[in-house]
mmCIF file of the N, C-alpha and C atoms, coordinates in Angstrom:
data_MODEL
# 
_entry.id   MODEL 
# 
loop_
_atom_site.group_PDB 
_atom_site.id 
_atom_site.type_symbol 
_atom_site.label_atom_id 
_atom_site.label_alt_id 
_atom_site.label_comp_id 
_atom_site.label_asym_id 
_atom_site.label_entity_id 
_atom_site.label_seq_id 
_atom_site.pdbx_PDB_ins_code 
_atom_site.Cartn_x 
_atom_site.Cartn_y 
_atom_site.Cartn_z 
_atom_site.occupancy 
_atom_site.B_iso_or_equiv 
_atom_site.pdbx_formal_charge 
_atom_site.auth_seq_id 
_atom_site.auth_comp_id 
_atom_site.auth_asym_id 
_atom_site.auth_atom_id 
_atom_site.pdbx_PDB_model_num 
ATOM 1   N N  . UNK A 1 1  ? -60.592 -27.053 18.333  1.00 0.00 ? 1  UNK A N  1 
ATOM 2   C CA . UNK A 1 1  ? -59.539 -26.216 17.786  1.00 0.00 ? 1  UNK A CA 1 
ATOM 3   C C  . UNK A 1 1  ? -60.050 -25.578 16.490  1.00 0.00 ? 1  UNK A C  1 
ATOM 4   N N  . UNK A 1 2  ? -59.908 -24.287 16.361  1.00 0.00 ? 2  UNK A N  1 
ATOM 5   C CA . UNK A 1 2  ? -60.575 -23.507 14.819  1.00 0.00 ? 2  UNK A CA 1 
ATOM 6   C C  . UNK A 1 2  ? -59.344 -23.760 13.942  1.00 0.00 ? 2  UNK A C  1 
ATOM 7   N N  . UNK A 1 3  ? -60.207 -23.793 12.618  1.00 0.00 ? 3  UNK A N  1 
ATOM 8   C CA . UNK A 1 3  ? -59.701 -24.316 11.466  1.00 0.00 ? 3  UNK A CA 1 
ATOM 9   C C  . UNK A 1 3  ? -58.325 -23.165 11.423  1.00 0.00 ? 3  UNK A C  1 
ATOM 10  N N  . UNK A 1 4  ? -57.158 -23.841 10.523  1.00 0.00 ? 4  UNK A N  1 
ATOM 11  C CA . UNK A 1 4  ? -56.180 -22.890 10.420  1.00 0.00 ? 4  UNK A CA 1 
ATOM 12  C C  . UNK A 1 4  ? -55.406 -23.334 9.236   1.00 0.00 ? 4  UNK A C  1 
ATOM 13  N N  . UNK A 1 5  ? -55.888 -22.252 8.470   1.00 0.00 ? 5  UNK A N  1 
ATOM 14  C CA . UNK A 1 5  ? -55.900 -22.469 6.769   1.00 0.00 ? 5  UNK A CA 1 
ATOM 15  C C  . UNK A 1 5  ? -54.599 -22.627 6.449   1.00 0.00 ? 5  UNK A C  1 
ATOM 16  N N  . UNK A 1 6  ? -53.577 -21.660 7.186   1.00 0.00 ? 6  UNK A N  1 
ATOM 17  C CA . UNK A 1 6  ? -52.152 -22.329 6.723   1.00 0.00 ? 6  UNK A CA 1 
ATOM 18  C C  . UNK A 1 6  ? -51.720 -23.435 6.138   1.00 0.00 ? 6  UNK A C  1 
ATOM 19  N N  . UNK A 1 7  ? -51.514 -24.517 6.275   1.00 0.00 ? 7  UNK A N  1 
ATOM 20  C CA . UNK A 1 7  ? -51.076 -25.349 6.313   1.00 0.00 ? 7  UNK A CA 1 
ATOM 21  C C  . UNK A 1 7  ? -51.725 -25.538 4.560   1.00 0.00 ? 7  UNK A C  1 
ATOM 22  N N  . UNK A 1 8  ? -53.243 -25.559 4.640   1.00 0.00 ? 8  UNK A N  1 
ATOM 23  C CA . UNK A 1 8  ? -53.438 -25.643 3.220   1.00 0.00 ? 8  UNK A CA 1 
ATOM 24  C C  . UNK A 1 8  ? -52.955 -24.524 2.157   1.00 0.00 ? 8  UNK A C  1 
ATOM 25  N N  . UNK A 1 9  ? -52.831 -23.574 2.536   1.00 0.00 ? 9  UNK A N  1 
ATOM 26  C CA . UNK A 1 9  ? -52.016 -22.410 1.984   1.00 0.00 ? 9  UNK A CA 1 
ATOM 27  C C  . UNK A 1 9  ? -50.638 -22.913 1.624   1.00 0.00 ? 9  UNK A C  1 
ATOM 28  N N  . UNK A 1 10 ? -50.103 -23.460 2.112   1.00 0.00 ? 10 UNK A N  1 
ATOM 29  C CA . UNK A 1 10 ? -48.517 -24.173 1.820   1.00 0.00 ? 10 UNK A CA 1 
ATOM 30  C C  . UNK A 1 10 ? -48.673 -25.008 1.036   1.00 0.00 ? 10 UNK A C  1 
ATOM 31  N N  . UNK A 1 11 ? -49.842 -26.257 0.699   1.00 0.00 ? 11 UNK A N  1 
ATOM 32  C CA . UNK A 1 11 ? -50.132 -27.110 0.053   1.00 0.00 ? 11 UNK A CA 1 
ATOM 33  C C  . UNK A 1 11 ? -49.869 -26.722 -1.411  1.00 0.00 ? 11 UNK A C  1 
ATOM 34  N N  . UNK A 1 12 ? -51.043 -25.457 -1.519  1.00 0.00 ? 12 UNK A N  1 
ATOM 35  C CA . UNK A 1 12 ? -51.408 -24.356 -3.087  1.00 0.00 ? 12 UNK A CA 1 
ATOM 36  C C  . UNK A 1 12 ? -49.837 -24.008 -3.202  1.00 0.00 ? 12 UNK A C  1 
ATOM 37  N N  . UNK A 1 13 ? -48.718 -23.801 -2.010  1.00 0.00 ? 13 UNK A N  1 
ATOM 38  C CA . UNK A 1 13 ? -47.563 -23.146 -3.067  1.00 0.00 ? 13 UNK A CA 1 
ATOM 39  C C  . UNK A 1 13 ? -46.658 -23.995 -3.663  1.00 0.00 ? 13 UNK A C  1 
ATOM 40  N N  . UNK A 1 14 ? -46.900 -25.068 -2.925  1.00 0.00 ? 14 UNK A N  1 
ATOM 41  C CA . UNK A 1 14 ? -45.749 -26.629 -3.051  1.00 0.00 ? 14 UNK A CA 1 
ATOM 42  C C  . UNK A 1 14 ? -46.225 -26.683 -4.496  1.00 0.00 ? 14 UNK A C  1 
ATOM 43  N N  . UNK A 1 15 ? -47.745 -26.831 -4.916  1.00 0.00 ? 15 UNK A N  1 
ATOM 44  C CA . UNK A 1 15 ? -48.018 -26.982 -5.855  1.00 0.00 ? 15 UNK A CA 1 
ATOM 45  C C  . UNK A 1 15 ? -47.774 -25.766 -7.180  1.00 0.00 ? 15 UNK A C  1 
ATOM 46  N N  . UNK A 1 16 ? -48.108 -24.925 -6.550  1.00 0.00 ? 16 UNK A N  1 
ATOM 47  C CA . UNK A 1 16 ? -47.495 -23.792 -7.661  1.00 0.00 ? 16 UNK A CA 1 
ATOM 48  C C  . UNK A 1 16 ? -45.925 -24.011 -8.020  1.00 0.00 ? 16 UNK A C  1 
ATOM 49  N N  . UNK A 1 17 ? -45.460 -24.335 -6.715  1.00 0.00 ? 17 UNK A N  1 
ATOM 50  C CA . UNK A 1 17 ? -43.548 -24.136 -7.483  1.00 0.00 ? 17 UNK A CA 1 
ATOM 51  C C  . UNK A 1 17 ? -43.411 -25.339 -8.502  1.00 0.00 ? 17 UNK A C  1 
ATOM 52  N N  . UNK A 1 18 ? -43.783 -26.463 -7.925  1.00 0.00 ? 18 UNK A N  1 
ATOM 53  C CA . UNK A 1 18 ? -44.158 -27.823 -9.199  1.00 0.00 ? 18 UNK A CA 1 
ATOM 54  C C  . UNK A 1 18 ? -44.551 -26.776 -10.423 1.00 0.00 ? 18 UNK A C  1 
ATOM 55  N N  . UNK A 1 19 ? -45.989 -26.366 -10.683 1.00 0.00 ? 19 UNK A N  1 
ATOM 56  C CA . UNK A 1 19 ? -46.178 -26.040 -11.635 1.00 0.00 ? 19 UNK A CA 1 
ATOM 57  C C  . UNK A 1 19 ? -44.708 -25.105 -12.725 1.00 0.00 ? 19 UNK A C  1 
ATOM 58  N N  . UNK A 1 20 ? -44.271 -24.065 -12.020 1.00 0.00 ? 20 UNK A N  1 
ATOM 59  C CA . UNK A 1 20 ? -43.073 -23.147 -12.412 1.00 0.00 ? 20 UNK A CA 1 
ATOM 60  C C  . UNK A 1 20 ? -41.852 -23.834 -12.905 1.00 0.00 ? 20 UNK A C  1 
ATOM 61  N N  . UNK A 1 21 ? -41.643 -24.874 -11.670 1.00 0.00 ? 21 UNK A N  1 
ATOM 62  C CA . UNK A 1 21 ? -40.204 -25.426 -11.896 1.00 0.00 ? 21 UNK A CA 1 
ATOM 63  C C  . UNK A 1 21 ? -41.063 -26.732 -13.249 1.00 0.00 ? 21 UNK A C  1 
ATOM 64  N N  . UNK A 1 22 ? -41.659 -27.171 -13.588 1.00 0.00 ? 22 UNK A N  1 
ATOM 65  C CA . UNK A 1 22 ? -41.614 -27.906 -15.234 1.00 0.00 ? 22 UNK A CA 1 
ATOM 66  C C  . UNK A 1 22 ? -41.622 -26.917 -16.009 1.00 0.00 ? 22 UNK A C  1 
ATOM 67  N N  . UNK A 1 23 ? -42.030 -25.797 -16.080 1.00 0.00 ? 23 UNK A N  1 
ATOM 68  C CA . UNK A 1 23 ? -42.102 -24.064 -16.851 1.00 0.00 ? 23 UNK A CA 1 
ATOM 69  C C  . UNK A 1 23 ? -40.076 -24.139 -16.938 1.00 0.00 ? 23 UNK A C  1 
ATOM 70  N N  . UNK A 1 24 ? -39.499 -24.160 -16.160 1.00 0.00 ? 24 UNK A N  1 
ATOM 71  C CA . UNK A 1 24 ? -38.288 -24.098 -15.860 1.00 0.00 ? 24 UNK A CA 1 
ATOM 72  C C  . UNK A 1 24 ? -37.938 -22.745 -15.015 1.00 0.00 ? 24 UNK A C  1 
ATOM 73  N N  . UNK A 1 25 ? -39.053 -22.114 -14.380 1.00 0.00 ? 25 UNK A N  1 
ATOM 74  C CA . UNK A 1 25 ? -39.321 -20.911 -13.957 1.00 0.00 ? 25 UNK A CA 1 
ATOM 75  C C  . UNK A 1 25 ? -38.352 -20.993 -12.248 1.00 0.00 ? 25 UNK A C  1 
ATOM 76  N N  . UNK A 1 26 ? -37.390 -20.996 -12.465 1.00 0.00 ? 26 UNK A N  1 
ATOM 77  C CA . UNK A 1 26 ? -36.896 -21.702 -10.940 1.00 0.00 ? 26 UNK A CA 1 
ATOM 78  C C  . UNK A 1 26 ? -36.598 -21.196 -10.192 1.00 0.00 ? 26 UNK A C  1 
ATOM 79  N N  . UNK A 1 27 ? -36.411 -19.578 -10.445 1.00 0.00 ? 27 UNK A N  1 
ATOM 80  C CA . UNK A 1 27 ? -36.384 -18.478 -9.655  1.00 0.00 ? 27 UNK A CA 1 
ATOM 81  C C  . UNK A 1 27 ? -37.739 -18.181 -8.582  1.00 0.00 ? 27 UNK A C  1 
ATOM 82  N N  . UNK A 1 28 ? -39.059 -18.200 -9.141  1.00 0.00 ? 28 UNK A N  1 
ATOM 83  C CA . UNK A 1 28 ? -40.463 -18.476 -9.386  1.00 0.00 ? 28 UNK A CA 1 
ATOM 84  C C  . UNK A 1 28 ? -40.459 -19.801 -8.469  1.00 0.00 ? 28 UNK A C  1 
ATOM 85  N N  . UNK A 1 29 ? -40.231 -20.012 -8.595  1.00 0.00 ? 29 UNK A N  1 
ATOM 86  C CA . UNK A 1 29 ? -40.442 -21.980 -7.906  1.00 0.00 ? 29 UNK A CA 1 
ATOM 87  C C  . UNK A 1 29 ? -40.149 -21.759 -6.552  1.00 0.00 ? 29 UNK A C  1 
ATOM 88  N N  . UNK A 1 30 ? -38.932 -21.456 -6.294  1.00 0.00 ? 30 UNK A N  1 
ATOM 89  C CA . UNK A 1 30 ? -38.164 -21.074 -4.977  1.00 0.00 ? 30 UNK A CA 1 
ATOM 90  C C  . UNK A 1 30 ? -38.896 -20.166 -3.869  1.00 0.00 ? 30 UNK A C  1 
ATOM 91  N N  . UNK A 1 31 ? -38.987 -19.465 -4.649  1.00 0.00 ? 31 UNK A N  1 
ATOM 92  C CA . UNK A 1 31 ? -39.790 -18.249 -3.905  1.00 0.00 ? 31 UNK A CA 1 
ATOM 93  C C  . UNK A 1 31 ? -41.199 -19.033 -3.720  1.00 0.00 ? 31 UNK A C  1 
ATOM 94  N N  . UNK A 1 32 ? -41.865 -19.489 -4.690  1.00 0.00 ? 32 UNK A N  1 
ATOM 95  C CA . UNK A 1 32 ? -42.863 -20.076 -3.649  1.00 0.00 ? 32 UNK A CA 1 
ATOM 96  C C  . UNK A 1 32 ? -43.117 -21.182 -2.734  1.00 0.00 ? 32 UNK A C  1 
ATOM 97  N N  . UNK A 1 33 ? -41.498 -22.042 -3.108  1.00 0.00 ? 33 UNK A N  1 
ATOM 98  C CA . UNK A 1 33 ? -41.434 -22.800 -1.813  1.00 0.00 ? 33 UNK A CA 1 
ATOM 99  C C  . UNK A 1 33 ? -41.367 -21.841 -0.382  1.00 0.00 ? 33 UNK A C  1 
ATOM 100 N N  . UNK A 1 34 ? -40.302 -20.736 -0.572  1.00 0.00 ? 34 UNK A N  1 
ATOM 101 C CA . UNK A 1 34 ? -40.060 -20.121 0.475   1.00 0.00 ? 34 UNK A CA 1 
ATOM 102 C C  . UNK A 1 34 ? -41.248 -19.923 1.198   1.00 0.00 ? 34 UNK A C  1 
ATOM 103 N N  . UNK A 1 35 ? -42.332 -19.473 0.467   1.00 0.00 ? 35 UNK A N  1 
ATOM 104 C CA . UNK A 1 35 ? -43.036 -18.907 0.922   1.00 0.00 ? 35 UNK A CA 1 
ATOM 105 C C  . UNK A 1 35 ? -44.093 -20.167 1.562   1.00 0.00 ? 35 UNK A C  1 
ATOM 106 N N  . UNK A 1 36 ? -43.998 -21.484 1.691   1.00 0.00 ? 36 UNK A N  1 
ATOM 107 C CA . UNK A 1 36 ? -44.582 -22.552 1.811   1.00 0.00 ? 36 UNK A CA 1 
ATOM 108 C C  . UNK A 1 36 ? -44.191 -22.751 3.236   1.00 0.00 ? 36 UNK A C  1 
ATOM 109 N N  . UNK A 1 37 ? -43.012 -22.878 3.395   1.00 0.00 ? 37 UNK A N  1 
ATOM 110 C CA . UNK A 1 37 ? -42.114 -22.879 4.499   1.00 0.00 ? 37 UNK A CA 1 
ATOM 111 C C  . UNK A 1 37 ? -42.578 -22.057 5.639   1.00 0.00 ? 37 UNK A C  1 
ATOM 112 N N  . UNK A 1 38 ? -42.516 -21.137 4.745   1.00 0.00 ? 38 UNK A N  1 
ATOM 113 C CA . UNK A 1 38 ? -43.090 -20.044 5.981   1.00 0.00 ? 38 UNK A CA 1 
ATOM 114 C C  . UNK A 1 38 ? -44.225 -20.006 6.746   1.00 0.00 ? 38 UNK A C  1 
ATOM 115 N N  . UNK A 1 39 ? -45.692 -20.252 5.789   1.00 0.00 ? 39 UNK A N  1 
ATOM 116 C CA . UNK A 1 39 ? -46.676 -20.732 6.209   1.00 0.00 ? 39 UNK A CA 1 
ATOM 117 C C  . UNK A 1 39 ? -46.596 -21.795 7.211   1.00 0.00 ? 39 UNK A C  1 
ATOM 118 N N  . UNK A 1 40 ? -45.601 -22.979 7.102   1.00 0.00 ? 40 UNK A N  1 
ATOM 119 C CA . UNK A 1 40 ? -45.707 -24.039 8.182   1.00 0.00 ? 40 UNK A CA 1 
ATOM 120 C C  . UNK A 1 40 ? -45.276 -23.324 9.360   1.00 0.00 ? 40 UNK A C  1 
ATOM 121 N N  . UNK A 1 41 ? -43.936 -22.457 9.430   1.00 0.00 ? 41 UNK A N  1 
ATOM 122 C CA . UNK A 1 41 ? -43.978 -21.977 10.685  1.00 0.00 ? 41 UNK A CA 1 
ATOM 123 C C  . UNK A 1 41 ? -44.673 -21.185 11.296  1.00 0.00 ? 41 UNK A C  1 
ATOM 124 N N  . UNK A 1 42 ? -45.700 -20.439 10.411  1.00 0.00 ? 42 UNK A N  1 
ATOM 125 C CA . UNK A 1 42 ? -46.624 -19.781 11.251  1.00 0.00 ? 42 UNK A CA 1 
ATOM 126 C C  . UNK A 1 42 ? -47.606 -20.070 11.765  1.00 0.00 ? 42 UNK A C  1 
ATOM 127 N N  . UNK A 1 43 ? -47.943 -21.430 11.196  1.00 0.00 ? 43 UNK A N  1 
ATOM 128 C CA . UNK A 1 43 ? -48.665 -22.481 11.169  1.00 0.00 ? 43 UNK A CA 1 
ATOM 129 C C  . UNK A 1 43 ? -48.711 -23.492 12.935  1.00 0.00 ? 43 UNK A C  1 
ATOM 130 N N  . UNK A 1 44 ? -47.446 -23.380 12.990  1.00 0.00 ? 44 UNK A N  1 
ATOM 131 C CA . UNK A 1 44 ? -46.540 -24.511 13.723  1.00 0.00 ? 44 UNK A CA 1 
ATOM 132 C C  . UNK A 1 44 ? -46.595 -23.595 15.289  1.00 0.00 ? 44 UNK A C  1 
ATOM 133 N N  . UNK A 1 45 ? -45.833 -22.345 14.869  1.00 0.00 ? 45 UNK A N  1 
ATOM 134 C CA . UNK A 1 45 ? -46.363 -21.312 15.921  1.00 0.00 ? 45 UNK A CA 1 
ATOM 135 C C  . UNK A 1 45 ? -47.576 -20.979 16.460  1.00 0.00 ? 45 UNK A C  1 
ATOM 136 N N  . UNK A 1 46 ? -48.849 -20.868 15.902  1.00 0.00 ? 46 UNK A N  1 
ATOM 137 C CA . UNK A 1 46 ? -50.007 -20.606 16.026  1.00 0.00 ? 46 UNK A CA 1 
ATOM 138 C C  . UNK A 1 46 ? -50.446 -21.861 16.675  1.00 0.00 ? 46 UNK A C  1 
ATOM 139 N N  . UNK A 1 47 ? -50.305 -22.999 16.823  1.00 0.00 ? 47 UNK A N  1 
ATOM 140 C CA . UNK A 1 47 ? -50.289 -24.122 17.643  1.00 0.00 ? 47 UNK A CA 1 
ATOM 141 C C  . UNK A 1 47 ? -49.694 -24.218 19.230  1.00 0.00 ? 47 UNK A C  1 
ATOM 142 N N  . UNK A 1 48 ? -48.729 -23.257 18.995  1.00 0.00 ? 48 UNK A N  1 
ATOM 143 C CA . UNK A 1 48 ? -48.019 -23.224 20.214  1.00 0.00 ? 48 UNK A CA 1 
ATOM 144 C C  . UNK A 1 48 ? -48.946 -21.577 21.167  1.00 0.00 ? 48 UNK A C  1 
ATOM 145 N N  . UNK A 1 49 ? -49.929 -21.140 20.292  1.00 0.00 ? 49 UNK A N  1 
ATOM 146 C CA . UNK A 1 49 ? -50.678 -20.321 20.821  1.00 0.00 ? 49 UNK A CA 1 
ATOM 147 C C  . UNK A 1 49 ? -50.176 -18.833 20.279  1.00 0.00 ? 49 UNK A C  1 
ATOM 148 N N  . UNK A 1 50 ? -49.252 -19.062 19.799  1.00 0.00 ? 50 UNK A N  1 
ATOM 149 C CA . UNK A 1 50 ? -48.467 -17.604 19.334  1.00 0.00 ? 50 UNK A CA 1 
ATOM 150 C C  . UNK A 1 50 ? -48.507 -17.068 18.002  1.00 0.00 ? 50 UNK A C  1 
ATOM 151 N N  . UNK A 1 51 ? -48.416 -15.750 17.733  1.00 0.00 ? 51 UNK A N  1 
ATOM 152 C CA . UNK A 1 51 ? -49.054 -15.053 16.764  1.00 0.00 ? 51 UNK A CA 1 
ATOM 153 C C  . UNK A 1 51 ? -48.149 -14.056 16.500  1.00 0.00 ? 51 UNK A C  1 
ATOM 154 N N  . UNK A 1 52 ? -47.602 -13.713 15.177  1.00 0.00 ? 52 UNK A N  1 
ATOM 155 C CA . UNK A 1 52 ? -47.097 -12.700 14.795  1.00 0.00 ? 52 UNK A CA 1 
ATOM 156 C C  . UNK A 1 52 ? -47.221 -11.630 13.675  1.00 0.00 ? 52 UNK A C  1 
ATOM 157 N N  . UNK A 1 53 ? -47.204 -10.191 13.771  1.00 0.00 ? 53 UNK A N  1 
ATOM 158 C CA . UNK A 1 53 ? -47.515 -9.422  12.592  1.00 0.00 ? 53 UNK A CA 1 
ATOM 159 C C  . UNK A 1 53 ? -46.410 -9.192  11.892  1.00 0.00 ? 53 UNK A C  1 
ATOM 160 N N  . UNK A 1 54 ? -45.003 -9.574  11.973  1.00 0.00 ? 54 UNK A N  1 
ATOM 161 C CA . UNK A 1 54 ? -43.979 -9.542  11.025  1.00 0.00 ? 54 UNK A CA 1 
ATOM 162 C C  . UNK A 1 54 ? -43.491 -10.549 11.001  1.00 0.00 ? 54 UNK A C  1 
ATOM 163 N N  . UNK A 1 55 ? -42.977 -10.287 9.433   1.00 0.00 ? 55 UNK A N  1 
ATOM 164 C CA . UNK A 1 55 ? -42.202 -11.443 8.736   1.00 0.00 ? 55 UNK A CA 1 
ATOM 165 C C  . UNK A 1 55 ? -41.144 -11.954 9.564   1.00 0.00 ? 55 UNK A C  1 
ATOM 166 N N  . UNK A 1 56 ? -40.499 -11.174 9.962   1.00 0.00 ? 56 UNK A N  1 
ATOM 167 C CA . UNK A 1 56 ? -39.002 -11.033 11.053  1.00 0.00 ? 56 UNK A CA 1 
ATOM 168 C C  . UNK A 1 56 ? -39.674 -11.806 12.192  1.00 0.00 ? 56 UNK A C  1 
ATOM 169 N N  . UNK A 1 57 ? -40.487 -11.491 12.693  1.00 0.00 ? 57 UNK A N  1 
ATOM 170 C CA . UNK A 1 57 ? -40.904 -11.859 13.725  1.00 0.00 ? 57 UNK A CA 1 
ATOM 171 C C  . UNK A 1 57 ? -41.024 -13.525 13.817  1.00 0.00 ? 57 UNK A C  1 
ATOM 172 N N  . UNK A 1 58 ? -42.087 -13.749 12.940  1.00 0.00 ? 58 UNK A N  1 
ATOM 173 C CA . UNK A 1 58 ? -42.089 -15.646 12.652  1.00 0.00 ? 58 UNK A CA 1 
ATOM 174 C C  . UNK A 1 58 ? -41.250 -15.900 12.440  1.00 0.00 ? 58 UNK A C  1 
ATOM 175 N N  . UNK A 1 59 ? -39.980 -15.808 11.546  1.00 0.00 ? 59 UNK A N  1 
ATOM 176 C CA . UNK A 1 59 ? -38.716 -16.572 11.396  1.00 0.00 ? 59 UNK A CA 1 
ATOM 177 C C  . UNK A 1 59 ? -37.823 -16.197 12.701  1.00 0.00 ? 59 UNK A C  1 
ATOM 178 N N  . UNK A 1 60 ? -37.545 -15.123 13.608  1.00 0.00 ? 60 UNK A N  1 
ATOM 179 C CA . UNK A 1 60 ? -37.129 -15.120 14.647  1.00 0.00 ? 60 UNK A CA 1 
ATOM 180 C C  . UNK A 1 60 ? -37.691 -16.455 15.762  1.00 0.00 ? 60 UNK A C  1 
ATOM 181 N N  . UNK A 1 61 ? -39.010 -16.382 16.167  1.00 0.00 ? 61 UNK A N  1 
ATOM 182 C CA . UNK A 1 61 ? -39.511 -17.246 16.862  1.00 0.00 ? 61 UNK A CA 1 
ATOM 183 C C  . UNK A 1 61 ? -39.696 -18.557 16.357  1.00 0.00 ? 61 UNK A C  1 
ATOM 184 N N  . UNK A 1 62 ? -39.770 -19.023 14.850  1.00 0.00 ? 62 UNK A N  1 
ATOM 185 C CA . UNK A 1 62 ? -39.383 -19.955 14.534  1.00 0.00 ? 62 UNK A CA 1 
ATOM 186 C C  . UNK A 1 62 ? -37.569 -20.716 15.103  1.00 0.00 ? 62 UNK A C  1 
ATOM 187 N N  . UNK A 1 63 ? -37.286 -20.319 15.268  1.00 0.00 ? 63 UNK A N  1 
ATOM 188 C CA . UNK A 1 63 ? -35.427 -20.293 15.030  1.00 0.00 ? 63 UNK A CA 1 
ATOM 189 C C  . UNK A 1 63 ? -35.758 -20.455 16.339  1.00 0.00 ? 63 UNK A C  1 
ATOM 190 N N  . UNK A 1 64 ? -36.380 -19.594 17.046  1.00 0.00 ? 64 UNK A N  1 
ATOM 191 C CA . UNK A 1 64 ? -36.215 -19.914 18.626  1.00 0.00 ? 64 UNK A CA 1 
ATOM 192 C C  . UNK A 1 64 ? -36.699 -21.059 19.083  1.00 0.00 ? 64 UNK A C  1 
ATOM 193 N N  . UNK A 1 65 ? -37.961 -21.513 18.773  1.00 0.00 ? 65 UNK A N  1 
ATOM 194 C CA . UNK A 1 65 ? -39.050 -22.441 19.394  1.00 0.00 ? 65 UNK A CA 1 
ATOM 195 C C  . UNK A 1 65 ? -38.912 -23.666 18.557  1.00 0.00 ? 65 UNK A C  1 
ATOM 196 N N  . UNK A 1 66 ? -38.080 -24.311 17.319  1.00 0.00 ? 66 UNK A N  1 
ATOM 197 C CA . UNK A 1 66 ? -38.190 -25.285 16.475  1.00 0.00 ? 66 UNK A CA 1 
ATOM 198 C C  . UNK A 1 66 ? -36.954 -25.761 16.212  1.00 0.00 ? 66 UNK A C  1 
ATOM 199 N N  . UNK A 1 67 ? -35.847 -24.621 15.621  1.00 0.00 ? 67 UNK A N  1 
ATOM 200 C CA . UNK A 1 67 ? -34.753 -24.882 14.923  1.00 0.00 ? 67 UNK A CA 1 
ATOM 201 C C  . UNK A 1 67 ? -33.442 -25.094 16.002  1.00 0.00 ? 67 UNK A C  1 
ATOM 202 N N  . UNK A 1 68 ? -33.258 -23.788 17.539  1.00 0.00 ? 68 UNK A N  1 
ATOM 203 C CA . UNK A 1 68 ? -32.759 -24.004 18.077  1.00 0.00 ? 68 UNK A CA 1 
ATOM 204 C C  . UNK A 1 68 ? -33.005 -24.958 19.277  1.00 0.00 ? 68 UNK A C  1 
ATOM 205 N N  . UNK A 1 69 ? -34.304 -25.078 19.361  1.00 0.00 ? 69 UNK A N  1 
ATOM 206 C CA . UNK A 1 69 ? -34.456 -25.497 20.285  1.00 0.00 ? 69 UNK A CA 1 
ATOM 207 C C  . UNK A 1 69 ? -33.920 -27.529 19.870  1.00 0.00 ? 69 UNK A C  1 
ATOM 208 N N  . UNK A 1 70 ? -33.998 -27.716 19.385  1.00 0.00 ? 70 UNK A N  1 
ATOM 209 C CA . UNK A 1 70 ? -33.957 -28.888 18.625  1.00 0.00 ? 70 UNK A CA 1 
ATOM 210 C C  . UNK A 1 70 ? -35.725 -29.628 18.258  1.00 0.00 ? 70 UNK A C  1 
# 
């Protein structure tokens, strides 16, 4: 299976929002959790063989393949 940096990409933001939110930056924090999150599902998707070029797109097929599905 080829390497798939995501996942460590989410690692760097978990850690950035830590860094922000002791800043008290929490607006800043959020947003890069969000953006952590996101990485796992594209992450999570790309496992399932699937690939997307919009934002809309991964959180659609996320919702489909994870959240609704149970």
């Amino acid at each position: 299976m080829p390497f798939n940096p995501l996942p460590e990409k989410a690692e760097r933001y978990i850690h950035s929002a830590e860094l922000l939110a002791a800043e008290q930056d929490y607006d800043s924090a959020a947003s890069r959790l969000y953006y952590a999150m996101f990485y796992v599902a594209q992450a999570l998707l790309e496992s399932l063989g699937q690939s997307y070029s919009s934002h809309r797109a991964v959180i659609s097929a996320y919702g489909q393949h994870f959240a609704k599905s149970g």
